[in-house]
C-alpha positions in Angstrom: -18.5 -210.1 46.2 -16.6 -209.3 43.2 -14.2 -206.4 43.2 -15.6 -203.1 41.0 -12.3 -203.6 39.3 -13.0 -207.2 37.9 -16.8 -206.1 37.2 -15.7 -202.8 35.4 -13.1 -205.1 33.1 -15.7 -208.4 32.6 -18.2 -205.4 31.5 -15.6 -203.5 29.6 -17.6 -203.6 26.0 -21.0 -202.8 27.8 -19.7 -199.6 29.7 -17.8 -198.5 26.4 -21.2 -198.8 24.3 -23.2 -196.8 27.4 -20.7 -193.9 27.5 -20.2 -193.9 23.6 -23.8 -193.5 22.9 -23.7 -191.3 25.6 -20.8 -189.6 24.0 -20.5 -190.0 20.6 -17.0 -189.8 21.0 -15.5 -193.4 21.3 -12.3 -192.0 22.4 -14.0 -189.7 24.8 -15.8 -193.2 26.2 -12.0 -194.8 26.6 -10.8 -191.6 29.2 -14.0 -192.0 31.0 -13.6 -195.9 31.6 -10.1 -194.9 32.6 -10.8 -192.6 34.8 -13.4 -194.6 36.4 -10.3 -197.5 36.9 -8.6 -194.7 38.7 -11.4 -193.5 40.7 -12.4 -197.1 42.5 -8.6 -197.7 43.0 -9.3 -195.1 45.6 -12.5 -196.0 47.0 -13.3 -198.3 50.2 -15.6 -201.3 48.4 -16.8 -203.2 51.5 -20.2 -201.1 51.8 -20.6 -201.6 48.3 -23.6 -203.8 47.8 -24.4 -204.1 44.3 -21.0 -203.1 41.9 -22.4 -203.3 38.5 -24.9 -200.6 40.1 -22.5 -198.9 41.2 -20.3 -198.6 38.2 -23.7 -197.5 35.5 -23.8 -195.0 38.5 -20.6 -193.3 37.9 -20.1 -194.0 34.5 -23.1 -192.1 33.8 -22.6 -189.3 35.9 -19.4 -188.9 34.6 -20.8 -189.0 30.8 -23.4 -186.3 32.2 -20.8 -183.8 33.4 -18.2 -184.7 30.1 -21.2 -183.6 27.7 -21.3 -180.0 29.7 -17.6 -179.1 28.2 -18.8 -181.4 24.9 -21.3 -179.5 24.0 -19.3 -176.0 24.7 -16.5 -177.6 22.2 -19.5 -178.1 19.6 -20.7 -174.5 19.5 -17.4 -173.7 18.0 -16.8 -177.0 16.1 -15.7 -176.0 12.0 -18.7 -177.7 10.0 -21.4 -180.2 10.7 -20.0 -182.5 14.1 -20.5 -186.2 13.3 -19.6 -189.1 15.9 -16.3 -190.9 15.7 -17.2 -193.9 13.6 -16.2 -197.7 15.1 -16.2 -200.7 13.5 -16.6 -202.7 16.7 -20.3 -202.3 16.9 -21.6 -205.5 18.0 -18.6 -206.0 20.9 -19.8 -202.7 22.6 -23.4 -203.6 22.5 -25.7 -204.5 25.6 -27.2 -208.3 26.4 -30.7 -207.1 25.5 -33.1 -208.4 23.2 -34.2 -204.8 22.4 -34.2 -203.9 18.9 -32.3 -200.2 20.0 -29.9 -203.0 21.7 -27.7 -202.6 18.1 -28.4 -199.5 17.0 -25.3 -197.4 16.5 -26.1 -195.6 13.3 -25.4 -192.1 13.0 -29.1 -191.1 12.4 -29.8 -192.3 15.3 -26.8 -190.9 17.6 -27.0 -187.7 16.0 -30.8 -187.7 17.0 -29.5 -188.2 20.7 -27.4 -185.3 20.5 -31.1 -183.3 20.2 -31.7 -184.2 23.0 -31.3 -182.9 26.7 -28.4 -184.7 28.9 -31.5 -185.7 31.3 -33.5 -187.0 28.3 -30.4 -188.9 26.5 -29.6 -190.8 30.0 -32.9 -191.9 31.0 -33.2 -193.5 27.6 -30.7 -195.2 26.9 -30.6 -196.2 30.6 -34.0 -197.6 30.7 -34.8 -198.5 26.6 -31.1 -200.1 25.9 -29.4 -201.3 28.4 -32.9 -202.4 30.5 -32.1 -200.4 33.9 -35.1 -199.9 36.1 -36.4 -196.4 36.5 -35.9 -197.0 40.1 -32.0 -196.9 39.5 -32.5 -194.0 36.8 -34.0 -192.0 39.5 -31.3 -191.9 41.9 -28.5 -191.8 39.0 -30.5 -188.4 37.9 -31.6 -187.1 41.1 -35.0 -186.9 40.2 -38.2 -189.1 40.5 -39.1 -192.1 39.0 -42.3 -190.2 37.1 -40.0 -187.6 35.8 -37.6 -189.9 35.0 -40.6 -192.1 33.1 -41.4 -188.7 31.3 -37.8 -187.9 30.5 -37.5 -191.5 28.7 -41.0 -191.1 27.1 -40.3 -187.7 25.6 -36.5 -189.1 24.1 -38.7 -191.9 22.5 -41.0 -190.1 20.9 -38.3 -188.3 19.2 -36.0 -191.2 18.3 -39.1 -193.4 16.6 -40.1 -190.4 14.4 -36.3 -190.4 12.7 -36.1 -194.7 12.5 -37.7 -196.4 10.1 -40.4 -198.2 11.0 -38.7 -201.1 9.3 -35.4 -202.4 9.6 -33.6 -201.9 5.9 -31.4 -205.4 5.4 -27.4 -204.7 5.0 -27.5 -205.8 1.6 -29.9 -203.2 0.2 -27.3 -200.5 2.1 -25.0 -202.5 0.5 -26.2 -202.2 -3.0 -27.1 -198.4 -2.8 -23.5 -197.1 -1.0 -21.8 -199.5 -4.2 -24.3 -197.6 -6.6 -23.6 -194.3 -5.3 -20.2 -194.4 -5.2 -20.0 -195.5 -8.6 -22.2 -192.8 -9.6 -20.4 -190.6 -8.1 -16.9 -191.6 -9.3 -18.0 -191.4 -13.2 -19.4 -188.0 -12.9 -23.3 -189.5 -13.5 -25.0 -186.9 -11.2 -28.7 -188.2 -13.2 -28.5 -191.6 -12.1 -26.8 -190.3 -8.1 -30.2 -188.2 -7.7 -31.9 -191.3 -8.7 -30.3 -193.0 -5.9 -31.2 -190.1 -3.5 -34.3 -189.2 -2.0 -35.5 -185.6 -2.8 -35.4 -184.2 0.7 -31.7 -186.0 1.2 -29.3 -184.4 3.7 -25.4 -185.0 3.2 -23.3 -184.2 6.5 -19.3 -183.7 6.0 -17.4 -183.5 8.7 -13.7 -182.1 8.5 -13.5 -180.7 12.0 -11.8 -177.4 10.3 -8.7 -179.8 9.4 -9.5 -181.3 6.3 -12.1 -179.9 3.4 -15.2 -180.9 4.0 -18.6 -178.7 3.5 -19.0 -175.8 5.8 -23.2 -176.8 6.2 -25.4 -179.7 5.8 -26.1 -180.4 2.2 -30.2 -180.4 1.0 -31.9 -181.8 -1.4 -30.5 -184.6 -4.2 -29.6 -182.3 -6.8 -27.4 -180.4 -4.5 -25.8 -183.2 -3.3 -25.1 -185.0 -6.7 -23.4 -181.4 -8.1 -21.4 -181.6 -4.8 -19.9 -185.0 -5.3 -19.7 -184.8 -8.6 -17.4 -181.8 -8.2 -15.3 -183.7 -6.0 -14.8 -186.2 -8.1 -13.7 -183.7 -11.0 -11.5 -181.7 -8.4 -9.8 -184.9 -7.5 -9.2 -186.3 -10.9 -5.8 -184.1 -11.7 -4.5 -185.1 -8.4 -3.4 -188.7 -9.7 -3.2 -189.7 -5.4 -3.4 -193.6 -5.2 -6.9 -194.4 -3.2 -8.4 -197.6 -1.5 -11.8 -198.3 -0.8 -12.6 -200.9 1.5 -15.8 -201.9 2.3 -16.9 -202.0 6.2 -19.1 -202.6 8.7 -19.7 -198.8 10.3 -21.2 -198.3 13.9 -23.2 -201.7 12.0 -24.4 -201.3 8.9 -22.1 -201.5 5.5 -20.0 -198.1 4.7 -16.8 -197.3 3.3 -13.3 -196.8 4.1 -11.7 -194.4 1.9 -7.4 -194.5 1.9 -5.1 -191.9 0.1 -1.8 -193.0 -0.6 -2.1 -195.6 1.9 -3.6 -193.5 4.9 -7.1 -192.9 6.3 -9.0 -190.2 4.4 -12.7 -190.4 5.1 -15.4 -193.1 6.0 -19.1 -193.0 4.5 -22.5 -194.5 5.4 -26.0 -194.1 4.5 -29.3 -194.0 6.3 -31.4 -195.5 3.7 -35.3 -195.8 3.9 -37.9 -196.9 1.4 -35.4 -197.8 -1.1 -33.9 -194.6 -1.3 -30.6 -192.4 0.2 -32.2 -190.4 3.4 -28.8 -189.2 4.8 -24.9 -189.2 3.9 -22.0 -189.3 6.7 -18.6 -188.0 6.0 -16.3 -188.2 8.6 -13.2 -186.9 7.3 -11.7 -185.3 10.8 -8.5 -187.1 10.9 -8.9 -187.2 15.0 -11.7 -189.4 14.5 -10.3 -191.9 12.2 -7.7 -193.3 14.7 -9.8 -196.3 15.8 -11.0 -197.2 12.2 -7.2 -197.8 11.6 -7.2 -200.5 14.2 -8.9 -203.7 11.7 -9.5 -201.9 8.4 -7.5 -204.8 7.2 -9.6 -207.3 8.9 -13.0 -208.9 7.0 -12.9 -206.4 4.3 -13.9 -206.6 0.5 -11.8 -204.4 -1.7 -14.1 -202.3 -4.2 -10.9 -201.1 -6.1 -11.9 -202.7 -9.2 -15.0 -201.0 -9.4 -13.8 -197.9 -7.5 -10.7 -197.1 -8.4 -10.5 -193.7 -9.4 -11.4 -190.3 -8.0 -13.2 -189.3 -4.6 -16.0 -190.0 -2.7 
């Protein structure tokens, strides 16, 4: 039988993608498959039967019991809390055929966070990465029935916020190139064009960079607040980059100030229109968009190459 050692490492991107989505916190996901390495250092393996088992186990468990001093920290977190974003979607994802298999977008994570611990880890333990509710049971400590209503009740939640179809990457594409441009030449008419009227716009600056205080309603609200930041920006004469990316999957942008991470942006786009905006401007969850923001990306600096997003 394989060591839990070599299993844990051959699985690496599989555990990382459970405890992230558990998470929402990649770095957070990183300390948990480290502690785990310490953990089975210590442990007697022969009575282990089954070590992939094993390892969703205690992976979990320790997820479960992280999100208890998470969701203290969020109570008192400065401004809308947003995941960290990662650009290494598809290496983190599970071998399932399951159309939630890929799903890391922030609509959807942040529609996770809504739900209970219990609720969370039944679902993604039984909808994404295809574990048997026999398994589930005895990770949660409760029945396979309440562990089949605990995944039943996340779903119903999760498929009211997805769109019912999936929205190709170049229409996100199109719209995050239309919106920024919009947004750097001061047009707010044609960025409410671009935005749907019930659109939300989340900034997150984790109290250590500026970044709106609430979450943003409605298009003309938004277009006057981007707008504004674009006009705030214009005297500051900072040298920017703008690099377009693939975000936790889908096509957002990399924003650089004089050469260091400022801010990434995506959309959740439906029927044509802007539904959502994420700003993650927290500069302790920009550290692992650093790693390969130079890697397969299209510099918009000739069409973006002044102001702010």
């Amino acid at each position: 039988m394989k060591s839990l050692e070599s299993v844990l490492a051959s699985n690496r991107g599989r555990f990382i993608g459970l405890a992230y989505r558990m998470l929402g916190s990649r770095a957070d996901a990183e300390d948990i498959l480290q502690d785990a390495y310490l953990k089975i250092s210590q442990l007697d393996q022969q009575e282990i039967r089954n070590a992939e088992a094993f390892l969703v186990t205690m992976i979990t468990r320790m997820c479960l019991d992280q999100q208890k001093s998470a969701r203290a920290r969020r109570e008192v977190y400065v401004g809308p809390w947003l995941p960290e974003p990662i650009l290494d979607a598809e290496q983190i994802s599970p071998d399932s055929a399951n159309e939630l298999a890929d799903d890391l977008s922030f609509a959807l994570l942040l529609t996770l966070e809504k739900l209970s611990s219990s609720e969370r880890a039944a679902f993604l333990l039984h909808d994404v990465f295809d574990t048997p509710f026999s398994h589930i049971s005895d990770i949660l400590g409760k029945s396979e029935a309440a562990c089949r209503q605990l995944a039943t009740r996340a779903r119903k939640s999760i498929h009211t916020t997805r769109p019912s179809v999936a929205v190709p990457d170049e229409v996100h594409q199109t719209l995050l190139m239309q919106f920024s441009e919009a947004a750097k030449t001061g047009d707010t008419a044609a960025l409410q064009t671009l935005l749907a009227d019930d659109a939300i716009a989340y900034t997150d600056g984790g109290g250590q960079r500026i970044a709106a205080l609430r979450p943003i309603f409605g298009a003309d609200k938004i277009a006057r607040f981007f707008v504004g930041i674009v006009r705030k920006s214009e005297a500051r004469n900072q040298a920017k980059d703008f690099s377009l990316q693939t975000i936790n999957g889908m096509p957002g942008l990399v924003v650089k100030v004089d050469d260091v991470i400022d801010q990434t942006v995506t959309l959740d786009v439906a029927d044509g229109k802007i539904q959502s905006i994420f700003v993650v401007r927290n500069p302790q969850k920009l550290h692992a968009v650093g790693n390969g923001t130079e890697n397969n990306c299209l510099s918009l600096n000739s069409t973006l190459n002044t102001g702010d997003i």
